[in-house]
C-alpha positions as a Markdown table, in Angstrom:
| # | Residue | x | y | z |
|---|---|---|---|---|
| 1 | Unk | 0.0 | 0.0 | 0.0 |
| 2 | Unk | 1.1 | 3.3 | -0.9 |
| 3 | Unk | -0.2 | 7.0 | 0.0 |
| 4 | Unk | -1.2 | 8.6 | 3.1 |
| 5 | Unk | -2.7 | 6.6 | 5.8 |
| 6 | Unk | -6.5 | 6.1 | 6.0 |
| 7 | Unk | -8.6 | 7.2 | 9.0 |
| 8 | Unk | -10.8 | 4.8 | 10.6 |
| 9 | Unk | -13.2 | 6.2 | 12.9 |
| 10 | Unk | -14.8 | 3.9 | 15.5 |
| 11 | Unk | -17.4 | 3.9 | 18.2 |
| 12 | Unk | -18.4 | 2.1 | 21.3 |
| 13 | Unk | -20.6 | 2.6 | 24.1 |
| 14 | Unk | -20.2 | -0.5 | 26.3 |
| 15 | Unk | -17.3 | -2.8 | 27.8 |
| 16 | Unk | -18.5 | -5.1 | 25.1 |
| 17 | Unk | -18.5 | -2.7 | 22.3 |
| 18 | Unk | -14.8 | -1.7 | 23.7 |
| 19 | Unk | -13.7 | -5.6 | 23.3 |
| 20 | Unk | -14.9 | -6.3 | 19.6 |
| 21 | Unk | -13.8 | -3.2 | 18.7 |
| 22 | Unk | -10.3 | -4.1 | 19.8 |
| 23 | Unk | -10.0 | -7.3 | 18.3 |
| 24 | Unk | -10.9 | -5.7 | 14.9 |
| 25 | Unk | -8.1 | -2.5 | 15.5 |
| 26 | Unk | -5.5 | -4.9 | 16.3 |
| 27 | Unk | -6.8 | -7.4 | 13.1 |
| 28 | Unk | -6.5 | -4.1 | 10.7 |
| 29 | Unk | -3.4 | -2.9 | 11.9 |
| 30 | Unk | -2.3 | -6.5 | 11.3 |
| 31 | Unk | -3.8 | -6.5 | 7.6 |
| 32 | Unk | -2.4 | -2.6 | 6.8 |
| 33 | Unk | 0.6 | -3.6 | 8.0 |
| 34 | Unk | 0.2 | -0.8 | 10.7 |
| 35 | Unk | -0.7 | 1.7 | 8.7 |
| 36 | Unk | -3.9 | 3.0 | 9.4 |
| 37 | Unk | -4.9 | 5.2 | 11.8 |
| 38 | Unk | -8.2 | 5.6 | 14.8 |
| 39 | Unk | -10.3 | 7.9 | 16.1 |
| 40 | Unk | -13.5 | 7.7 | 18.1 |
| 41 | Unk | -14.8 | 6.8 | 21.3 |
| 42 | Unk | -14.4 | 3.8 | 23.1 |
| 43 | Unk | -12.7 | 1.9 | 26.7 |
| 44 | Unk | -9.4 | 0.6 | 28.1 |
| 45 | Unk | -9.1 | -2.0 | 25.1 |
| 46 | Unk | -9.3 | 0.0 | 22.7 |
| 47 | Unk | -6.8 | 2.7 | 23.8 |
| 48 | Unk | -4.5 | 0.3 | 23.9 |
| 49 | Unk | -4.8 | -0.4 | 20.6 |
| 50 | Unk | -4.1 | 3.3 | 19.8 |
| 51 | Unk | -7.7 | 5.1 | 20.3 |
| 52 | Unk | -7.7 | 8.5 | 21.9 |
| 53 | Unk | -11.3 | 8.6 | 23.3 |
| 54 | Unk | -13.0 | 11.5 | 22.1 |
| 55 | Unk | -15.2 | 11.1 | 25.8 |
| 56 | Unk | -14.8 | 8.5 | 28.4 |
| 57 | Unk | -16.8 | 5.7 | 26.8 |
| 58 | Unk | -18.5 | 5.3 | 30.6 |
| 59 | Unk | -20.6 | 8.5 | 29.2 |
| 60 | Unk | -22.6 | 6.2 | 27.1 |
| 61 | Unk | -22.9 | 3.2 | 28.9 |
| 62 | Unk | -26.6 | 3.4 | 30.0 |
| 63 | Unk | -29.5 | 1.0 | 30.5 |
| 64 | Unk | -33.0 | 1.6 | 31.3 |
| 65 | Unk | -35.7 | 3.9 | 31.2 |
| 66 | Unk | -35.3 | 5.3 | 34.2 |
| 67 | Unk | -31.2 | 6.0 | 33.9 |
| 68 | Unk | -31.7 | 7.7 | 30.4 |
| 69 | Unk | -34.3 | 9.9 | 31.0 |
| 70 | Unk | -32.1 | 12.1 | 33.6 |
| 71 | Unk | -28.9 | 11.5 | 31.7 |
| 72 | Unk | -30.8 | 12.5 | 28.4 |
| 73 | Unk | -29.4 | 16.3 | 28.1 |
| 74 | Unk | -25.7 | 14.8 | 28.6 |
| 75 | Unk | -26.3 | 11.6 | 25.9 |
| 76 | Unk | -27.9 | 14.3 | 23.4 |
| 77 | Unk | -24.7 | 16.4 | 24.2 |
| 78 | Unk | -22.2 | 13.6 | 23.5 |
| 79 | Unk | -24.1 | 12.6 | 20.4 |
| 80 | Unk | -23.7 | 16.1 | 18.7 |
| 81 | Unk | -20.2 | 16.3 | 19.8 |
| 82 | Unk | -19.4 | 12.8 | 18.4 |
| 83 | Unk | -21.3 | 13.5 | 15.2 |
| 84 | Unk | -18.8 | 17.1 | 15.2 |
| 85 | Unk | -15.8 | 15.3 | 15.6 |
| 86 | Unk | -16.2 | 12.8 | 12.4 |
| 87 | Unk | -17.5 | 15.4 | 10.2 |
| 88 | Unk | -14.2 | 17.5 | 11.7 |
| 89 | Unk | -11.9 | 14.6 | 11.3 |
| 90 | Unk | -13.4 | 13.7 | 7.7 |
| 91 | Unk | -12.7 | 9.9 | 8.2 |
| 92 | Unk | -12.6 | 7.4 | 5.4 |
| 93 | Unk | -14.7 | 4.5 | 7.3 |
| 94 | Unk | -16.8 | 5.2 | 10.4 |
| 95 | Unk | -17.7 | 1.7 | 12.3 |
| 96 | Unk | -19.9 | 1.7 | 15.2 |
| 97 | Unk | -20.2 | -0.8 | 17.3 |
| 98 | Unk | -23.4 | -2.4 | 18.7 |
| 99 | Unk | -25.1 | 0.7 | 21.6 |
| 100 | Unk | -27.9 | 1.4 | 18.7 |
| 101 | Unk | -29.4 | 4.2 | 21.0 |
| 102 | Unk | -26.4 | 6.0 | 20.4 |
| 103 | Unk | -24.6 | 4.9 | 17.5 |
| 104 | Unk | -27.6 | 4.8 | 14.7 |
| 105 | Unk | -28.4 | 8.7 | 15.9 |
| 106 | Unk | -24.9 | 9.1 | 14.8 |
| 107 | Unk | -24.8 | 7.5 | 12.1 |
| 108 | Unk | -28.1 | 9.4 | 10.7 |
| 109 | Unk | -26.9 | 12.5 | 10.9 |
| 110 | Unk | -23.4 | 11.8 | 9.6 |
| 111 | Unk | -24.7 | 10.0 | 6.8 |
| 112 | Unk | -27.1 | 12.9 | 6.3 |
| 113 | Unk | -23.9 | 15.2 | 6.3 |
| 114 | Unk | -21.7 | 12.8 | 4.2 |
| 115 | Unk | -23.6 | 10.5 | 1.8 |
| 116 | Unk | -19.9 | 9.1 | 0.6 |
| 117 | Unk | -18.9 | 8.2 | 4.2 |
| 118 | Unk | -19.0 | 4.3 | 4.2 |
| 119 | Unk | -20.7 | 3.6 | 7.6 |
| 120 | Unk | -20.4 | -0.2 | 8.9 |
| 121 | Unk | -22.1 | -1.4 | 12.1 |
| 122 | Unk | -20.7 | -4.0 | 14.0 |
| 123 | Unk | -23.8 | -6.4 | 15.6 |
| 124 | Unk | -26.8 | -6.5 | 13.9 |
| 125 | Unk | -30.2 | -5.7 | 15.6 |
| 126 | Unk | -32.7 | -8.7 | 16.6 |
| 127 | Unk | -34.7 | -8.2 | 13.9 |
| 128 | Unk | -35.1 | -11.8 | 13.4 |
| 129 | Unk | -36.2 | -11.9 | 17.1 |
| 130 | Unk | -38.8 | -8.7 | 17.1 |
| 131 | Unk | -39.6 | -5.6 | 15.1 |
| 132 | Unk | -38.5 | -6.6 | 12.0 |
| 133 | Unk | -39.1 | -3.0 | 10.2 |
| 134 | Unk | -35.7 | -2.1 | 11.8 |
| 135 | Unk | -34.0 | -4.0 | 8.8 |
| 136 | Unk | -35.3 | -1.6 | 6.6 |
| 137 | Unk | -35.0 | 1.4 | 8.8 |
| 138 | Unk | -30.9 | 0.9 | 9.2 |
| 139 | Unk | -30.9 | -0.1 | 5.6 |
| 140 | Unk | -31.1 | 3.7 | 4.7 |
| 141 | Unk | -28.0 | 4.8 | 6.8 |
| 142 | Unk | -25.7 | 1.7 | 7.0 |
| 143 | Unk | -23.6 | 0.5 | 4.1 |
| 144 | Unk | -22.4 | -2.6 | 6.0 |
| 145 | Unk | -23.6 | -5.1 | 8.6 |
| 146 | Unk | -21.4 | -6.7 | 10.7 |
| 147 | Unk | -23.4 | -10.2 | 12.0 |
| 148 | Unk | -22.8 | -12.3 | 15.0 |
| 149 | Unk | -25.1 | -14.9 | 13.8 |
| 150 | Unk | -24.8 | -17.5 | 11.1 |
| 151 | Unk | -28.5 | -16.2 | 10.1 |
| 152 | Unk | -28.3 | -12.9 | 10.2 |
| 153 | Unk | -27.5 | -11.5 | 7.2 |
| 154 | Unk | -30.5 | -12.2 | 4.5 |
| 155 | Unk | -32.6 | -10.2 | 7.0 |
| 156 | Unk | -30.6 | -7.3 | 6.1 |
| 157 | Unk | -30.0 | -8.8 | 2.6 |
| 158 | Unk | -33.7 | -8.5 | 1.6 |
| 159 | Unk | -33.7 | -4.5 | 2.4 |
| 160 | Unk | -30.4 | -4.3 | -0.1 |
| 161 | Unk | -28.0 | -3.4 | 2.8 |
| 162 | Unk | -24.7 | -5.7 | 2.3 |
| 163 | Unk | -24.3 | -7.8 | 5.9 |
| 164 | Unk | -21.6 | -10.4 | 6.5 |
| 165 | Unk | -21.5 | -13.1 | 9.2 |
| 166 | Unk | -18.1 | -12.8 | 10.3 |
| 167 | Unk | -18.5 | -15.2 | 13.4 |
| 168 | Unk | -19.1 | -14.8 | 17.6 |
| 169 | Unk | -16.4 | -14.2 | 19.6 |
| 170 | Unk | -17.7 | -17.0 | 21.9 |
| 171 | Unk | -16.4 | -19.4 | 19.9 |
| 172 | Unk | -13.1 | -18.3 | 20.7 |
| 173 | Unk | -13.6 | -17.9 | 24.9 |
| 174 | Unk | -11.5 | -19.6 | 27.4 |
| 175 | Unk | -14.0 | -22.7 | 27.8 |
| 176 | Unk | -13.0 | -23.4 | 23.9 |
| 177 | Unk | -9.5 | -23.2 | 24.2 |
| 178 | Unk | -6.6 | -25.7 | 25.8 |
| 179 | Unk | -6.5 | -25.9 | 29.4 |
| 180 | Unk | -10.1 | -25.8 | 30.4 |
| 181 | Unk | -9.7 | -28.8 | 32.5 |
| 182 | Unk | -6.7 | -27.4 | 33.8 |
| 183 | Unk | -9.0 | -24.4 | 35.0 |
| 184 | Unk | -11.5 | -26.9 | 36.6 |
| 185 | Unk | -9.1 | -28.7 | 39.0 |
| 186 | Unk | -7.8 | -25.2 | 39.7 |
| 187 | Unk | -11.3 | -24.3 | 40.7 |
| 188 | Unk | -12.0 | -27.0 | 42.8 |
| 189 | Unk | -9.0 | -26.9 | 44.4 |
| 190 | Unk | -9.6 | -23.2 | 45.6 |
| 191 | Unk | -13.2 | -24.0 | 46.6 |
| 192 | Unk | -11.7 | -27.2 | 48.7 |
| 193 | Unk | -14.1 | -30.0 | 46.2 |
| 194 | Unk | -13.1 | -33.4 | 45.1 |
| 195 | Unk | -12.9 | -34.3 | 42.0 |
| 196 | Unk | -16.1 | -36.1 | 42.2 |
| 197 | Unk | -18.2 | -33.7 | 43.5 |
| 198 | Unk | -21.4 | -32.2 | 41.6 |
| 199 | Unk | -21.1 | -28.6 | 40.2 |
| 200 | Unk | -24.4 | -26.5 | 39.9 |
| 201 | Unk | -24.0 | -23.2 | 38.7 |
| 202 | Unk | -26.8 | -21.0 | 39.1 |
| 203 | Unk | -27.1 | -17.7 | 37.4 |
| 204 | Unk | -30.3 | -15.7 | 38.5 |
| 205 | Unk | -29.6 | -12.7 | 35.8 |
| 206 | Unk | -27.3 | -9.6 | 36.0 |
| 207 | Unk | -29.2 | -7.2 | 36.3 |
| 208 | Unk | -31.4 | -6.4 | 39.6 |
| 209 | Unk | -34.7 | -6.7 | 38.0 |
| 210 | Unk | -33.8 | -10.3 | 37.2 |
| 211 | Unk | -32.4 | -11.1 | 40.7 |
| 212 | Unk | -36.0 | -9.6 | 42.2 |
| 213 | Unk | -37.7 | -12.0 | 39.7 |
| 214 | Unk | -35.2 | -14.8 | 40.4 |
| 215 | Unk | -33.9 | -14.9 | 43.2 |
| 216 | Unk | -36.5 | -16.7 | 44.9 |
| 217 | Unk | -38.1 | -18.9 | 42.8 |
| 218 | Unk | -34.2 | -20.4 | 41.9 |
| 219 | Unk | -33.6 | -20.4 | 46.0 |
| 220 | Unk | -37.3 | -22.5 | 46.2 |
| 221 | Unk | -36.1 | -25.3 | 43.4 |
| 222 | Unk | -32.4 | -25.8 | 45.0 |
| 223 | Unk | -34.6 | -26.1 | 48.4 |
| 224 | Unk | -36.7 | -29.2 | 46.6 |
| 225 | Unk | -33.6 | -30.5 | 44.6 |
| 226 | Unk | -31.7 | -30.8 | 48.0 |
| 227 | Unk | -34.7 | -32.2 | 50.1 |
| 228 | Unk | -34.8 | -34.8 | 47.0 |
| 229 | Unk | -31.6 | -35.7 | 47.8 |
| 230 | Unk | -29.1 | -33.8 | 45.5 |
| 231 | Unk | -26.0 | -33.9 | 47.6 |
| 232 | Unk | -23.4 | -31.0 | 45.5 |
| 233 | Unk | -22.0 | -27.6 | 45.6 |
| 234 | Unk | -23.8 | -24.7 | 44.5 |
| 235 | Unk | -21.7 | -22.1 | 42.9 |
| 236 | Unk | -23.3 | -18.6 | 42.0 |
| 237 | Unk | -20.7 | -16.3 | 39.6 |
| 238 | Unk | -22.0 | -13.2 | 40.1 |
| 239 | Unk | -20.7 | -9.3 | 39.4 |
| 240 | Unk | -19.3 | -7.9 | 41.9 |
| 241 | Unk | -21.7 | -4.8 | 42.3 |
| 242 | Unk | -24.5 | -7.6 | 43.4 |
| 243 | Unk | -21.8 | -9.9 | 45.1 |
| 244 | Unk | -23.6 | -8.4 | 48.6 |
| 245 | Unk | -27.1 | -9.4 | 47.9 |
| 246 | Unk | -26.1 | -12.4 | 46.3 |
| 247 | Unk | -24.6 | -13.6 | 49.5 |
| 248 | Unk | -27.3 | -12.4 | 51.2 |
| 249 | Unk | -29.9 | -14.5 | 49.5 |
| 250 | Unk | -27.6 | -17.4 | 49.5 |
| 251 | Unk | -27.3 | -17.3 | 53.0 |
| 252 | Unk | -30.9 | -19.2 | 52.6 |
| 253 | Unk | -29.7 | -22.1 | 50.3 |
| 254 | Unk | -29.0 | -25.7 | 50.7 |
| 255 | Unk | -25.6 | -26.8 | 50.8 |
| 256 | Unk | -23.6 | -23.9 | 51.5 |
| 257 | Unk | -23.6 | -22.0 | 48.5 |
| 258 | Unk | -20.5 | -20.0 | 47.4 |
| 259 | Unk | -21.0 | -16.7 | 45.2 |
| 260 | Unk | -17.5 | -15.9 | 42.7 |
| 261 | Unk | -16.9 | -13.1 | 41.0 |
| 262 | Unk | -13.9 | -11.9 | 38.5 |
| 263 | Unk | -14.2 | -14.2 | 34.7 |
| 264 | Unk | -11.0 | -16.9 | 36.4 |
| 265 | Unk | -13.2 | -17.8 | 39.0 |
| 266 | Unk | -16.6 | -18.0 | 36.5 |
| 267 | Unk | -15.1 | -20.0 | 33.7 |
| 268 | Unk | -13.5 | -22.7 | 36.4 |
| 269 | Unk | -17.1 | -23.1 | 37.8 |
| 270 | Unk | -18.1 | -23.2 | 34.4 |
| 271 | Unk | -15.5 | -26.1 | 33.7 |
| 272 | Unk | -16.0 | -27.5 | 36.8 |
| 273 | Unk | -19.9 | -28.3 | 36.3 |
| 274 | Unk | -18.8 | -29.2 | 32.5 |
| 275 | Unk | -17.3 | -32.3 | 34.4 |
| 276 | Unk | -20.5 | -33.9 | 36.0 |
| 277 | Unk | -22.7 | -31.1 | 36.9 |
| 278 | Unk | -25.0 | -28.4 | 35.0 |
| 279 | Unk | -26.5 | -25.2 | 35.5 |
| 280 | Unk | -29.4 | -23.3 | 36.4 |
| 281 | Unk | -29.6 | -19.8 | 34.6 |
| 282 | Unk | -31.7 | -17.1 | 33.4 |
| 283 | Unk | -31.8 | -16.2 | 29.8 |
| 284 | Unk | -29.5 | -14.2 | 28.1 |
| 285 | Unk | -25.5 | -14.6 | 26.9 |
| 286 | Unk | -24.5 | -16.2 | 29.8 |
| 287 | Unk | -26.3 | -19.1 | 28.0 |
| 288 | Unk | -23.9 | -19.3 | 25.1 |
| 289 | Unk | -21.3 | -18.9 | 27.7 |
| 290 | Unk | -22.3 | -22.3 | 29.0 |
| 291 | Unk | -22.8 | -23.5 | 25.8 |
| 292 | Unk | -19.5 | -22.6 | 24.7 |
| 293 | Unk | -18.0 | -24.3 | 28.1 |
| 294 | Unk | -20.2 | -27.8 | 27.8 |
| 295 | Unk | -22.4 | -26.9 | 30.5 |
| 296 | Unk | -25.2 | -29.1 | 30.9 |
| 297 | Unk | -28.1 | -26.0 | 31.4 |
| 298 | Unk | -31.8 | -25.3 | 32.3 |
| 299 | Unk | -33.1 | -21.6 | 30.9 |
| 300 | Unk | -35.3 | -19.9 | 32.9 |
| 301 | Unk | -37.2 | -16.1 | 33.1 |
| 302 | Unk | -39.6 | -14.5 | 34.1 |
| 303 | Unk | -40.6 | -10.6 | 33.6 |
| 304 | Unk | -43.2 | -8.1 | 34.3 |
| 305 | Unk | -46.6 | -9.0 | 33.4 |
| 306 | Unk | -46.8 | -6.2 | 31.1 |
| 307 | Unk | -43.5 | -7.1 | 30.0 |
| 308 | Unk | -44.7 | -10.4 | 28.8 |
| 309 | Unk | -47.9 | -9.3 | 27.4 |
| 310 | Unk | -45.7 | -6.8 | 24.9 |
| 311 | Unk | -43.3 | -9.8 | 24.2 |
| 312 | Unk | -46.3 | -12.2 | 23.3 |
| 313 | Unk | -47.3 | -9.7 | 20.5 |
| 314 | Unk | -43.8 | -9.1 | 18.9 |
| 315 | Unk | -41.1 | -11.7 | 19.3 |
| 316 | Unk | -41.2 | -14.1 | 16.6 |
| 317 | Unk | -39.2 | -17.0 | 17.3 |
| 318 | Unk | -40.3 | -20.5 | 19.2 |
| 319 | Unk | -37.2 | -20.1 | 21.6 |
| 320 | Unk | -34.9 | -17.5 | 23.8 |
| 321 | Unk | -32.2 | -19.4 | 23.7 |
| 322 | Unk | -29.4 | -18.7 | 21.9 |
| 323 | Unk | -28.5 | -22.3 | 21.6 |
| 324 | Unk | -31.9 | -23.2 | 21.3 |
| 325 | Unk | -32.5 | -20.2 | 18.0 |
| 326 | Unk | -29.0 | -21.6 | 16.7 |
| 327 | Unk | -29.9 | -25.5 | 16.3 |
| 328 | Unk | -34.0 | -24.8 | 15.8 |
| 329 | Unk | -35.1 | -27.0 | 18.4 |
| 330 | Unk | -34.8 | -26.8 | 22.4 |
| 331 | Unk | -31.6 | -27.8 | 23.1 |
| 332 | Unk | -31.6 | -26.0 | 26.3 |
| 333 | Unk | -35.1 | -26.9 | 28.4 |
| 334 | Unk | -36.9 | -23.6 | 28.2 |
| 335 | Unk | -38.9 | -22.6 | 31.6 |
| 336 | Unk | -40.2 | -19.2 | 31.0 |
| 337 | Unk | -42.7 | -17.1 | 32.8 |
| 338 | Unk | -45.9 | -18.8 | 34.2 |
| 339 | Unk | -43.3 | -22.1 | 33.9 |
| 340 | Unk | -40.5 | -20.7 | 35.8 |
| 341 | Unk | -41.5 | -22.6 | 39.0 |
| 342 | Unk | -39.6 | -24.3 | 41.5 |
| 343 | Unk | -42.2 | -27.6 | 41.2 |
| 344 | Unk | -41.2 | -27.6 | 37.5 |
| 345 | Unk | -37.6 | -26.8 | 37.6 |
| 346 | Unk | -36.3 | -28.8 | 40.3 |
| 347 | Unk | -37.6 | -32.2 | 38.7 |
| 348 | Unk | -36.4 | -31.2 | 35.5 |
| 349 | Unk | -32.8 | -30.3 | 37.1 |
| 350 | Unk | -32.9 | -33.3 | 38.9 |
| 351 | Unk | -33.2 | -35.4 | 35.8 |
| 352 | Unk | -30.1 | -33.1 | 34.0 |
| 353 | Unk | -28.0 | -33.8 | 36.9 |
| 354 | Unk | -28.8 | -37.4 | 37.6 |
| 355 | Unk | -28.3 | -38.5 | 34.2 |
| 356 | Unk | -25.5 | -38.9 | 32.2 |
| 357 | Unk | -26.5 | -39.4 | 28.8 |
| 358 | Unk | -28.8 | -36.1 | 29.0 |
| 359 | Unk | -25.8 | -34.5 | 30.0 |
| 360 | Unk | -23.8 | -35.8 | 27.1 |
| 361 | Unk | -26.7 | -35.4 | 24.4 |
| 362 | Unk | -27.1 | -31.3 | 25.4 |
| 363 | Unk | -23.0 | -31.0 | 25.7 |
| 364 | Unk | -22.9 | -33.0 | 21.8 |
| 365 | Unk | -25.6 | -30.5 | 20.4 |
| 366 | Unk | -23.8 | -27.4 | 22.4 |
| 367 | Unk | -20.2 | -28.2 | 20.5 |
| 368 | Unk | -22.6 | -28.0 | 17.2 |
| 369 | Unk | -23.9 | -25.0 | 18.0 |
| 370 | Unk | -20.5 | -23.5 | 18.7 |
| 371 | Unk | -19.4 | -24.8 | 15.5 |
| 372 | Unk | -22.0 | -22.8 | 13.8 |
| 373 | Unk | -20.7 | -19.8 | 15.3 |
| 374 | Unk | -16.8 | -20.2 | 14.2 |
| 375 | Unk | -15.9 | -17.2 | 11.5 |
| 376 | Unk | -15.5 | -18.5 | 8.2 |
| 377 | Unk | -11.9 | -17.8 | 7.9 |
| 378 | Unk | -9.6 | -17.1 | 10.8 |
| 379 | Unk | -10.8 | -15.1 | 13.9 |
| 380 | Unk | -14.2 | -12.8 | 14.2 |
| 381 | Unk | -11.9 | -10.4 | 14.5 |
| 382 | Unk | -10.2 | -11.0 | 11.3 |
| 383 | Unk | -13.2 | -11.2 | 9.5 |
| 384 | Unk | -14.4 | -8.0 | 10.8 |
| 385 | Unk | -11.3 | -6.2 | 10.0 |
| 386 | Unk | -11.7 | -7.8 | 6.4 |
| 387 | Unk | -14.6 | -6.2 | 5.5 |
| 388 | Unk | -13.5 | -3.1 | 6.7 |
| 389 | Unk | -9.8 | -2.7 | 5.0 |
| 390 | Unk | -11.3 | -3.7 | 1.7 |
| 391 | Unk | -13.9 | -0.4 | 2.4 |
| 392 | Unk | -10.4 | 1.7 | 2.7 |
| 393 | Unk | -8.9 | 3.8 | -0.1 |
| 394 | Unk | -5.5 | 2.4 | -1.1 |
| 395 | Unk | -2.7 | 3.5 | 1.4 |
């Protein structure tokens, strides 16, 4: 490559955001031989792959309702001054990187600014999941559609916006890789277990409107699973900012429960009930996360019940499990709302953890599911960067 190096600009509103969007940095610098340059907004990872953050990417990381609405002003503040900055800065490529709140605002007005901007966005929306009119809606402002999921793209396809599945970075986690049994007997030598003994891992949610909603109804079926005669060790990874309550509510539990925090700590669980155990958890990534790791699992949720009453009307697929949307059947038992009882869930864990060849059938169609998720050609990361370089002028 000859000429003056290109400009990338990328976004990122969340620790997530920051880690993709390091892996791709460090994939293009690899693929320019070092010769393109960042800007934008992101975390810790991505500075030190060179990004100056225009703000502290903390700004942005917001959830909820009620902690937008009083942060509003400040958000619609960063948003103009991020928009500023590109059309200052005149990039040749601006990705942004999941945060939709944020990052499609952006991206409308830049676009709006700068028709021959190539804008690419890194994780696609769940259209396939609910509203599906968002396909057509980012159509108009995105040139490029970075996908997760294997299935992802014709949704985008359809509405003439170019998306490529360029794989999930779970594939690629510490469960996946060498040593995992290493990190299991280091686990259960810190926690003092043989190397016969049960593993449950139970994962109410991480967030506290799952814990109210869990919490208690998870405490209920280990009570029943223990007075059935489940003799184990019940292991709750947690994050640290609920590690209090989480001990609290514990306290309760058969069998001396033992909340972790810190990812060493919640992949050797996750190893450890690989082994012989399973897992109880509510819905969401952590599910591929024990997928990924081979952990035997029960999915379980509840929300509000106007929650549920929206959800009945607009998600349209027969599953919430990722592993479950991945493979097209329930690979994962499913025990959601009205079901997410302890008189249902603790015979159906009892079975999981009782039986072998239950265990080995879900841990058989969890590696296939992984295997669906593998990029088509080296790392996510690498693919990502791929699709990105090949969007640059020459250098």
């Amino acid at each position: 490559m000859t000429g003056a190096a290109p400009l990338i600009y990328v976004i990122a509103g969340e620790a997530s955001g920051d880690a993709l969007g390091a892996g791709m940095m460090a994939a293009i610098s690899e693929q320019t031989a070092g010769q393109a340059a960042f800007a934008g907004i992101g975390g810790p990872l991505m500075a030190e792959q060179g990004l100056a953050s225009l703000f502290p990417m903390d700004d942005l990381a917001v959830m909820g309702l009620a902690e937008v609405l009083p942060r509003l002003p400040d958000l619609l503040k960063r948003m103009k001054e991020a928009r500023t900055d590109i059309l200052a800065k005149r990039p040749q490529v601006l990705v942004t990187i999941d945060s939709p709140d944020f990052c499609f605002r952006v991206a409308k007005k830049v676009k709006a600014a700068r028709p021959d901007l190539p804008i690419v966005h890194y994780v696609a929306p769940t259209v396939w999941a609910w509203r599906p009119g968002r396909a057509r809606a980012v159509a108009r402002f995105l040139d490029h559609l970075l996908c997760l999921y294997p299935f992802e793209p014709p949704y985008f396809e359809a509405e003439g916006l170019a998306a490529t599945f360029v794989g999930h970075p779970i594939a690629e986690c510490p469960a996946t890789q060498p040593g995992a049994e290493a990190s299991a007997s280091a686990f259960r030598a810190r926690l003092g277990l043989a190397p016969d003994d049960q593993v449950l891992a139970v994962l109410p949610g991480s967030r506290s409107g799952e814990l109210d909603r869990h919490l208690d109804v998870f405490g209920e079926t280990l009570t029943r699973l223990w007075a059935d005669g489940w003799r184990g060790r019940i292991v709750v990874p947690t994050l640290t900012r609920h590690l209090d309550r989480i001990r609290a509510a514990t306290a309760e539990w058969p069998g001396s429960a033992v909340a972790v925090t810190g990812d060493a700590d919640k992949w050797g669980a996750f190893a450890a009930a690989a082994e012989q155990g399973g897992a109880l958890a509510a819905s969401g990534t952590v599910t591929l996360e024990l997928a990924a790791a081979g952990v035997p699992s029960l999915i379980a949720y509840r929300v509000s019940g106007l929650s549920a009453a929206i959800a009945k009307r607009m998600i349209r697929v027969p599953h919430v499990g990722l592993v479950n949307i991945l493979m097209k059947r329930e690979v994962m038992p499913e025990f959601l709302q009205e079901n997410c009882r302890a008189d249902l869930l603790a015979p159906a864990l009892s079975g999981l953890l009782s039986s072998a060849d239950v265990r080995g059938a879900q841990q058989s169609d969890c590696r296939a599911a992984m295997a669906l998720l593998r990029a088509p050609e080296g790392s996510p990361a690498q693919s990502a960067a791929r699709t990105v370089t090949r969007l640059l002028p020459a250098i």
